[in-house]
N, C-alpha and C positions, 0 to 999 in steps of 0.2 A: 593395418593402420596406415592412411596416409599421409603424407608427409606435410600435408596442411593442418594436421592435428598432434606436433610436435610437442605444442604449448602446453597440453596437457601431462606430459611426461617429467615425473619429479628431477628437476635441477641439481639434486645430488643424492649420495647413502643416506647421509644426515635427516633428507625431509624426507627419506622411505622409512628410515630408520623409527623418526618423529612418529611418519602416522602408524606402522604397523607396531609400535609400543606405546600408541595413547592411550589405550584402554587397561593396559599394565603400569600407566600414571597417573591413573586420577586420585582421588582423595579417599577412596574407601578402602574398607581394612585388607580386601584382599589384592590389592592394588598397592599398596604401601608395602605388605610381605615379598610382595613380586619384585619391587623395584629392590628392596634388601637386597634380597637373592639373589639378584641381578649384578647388583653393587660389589656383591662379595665375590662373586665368581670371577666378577672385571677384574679387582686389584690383584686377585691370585694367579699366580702362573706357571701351577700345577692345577689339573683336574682335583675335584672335591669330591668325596663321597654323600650322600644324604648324612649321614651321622655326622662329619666334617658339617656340613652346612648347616645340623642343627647346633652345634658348638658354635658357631661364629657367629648367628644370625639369633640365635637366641629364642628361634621359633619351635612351636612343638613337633614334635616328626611325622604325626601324622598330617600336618598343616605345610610341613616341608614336601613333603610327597607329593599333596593334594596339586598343592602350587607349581613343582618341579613339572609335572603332568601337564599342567598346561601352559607351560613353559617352555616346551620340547621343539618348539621350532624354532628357536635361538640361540638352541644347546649343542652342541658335540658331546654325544653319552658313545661312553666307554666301559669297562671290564679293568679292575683291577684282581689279584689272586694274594690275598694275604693269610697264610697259615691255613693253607688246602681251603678256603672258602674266599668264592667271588664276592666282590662288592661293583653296585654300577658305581661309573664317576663320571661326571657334569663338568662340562666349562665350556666358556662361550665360543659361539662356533667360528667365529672370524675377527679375525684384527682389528676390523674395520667398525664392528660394532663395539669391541672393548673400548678402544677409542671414543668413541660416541656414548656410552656409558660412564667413563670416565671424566668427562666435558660436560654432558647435559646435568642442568640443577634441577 
């Protein structure tokens, strides 16, 4: 990259954040599930499991999944061990996008 093509380079998190989640906000249904899920993992500040996020978000689990799946690039996925049996657990990967989650309408 040269350095006469700086201007191209987004100005902040905020407007990477913008574009690499506009297609997780547009107006259709699987866009609207994403944004949920998104929404619920921001306010929480413990990891959530799928069953967790289908209680919260009120979506079906196989619809949880589907979404979480392509979701996975803005997750931090974990291992918890409850009663000899693994669960994964989801939440968001960086502060910086909670924030920006928490602020964007």
């Amino acid at each position: 990259l040269l350095l006469n093509h700086l201007s191209i380079l987004p100005e902040s998190l905020a407007e990477i954040y913008a574009k690499d989640l506009s297609k997780w906000f547009s107006v259709n249904e699987v866009a609207q599930r994403c944004k949920k899920i998104l929404k619920v993992l921001a306010t929480n500040q413990e990891p959530l499991t799928e069953v967790q996020l289908v209680s919260l978000t009120g979506i079906r689990p196989r619809l949880v999944r589907q979404d979480l799946w392509g979701l996975r690039q803005f997750l931090d996925i974990g291992w918890i061990e409850e009663d000899e049996e693994k669960y994964e657990t989801f939440a968001i990967f960086h502060p910086s996008l909670r924030d920006y989650l928490l602020n964007v309408e």
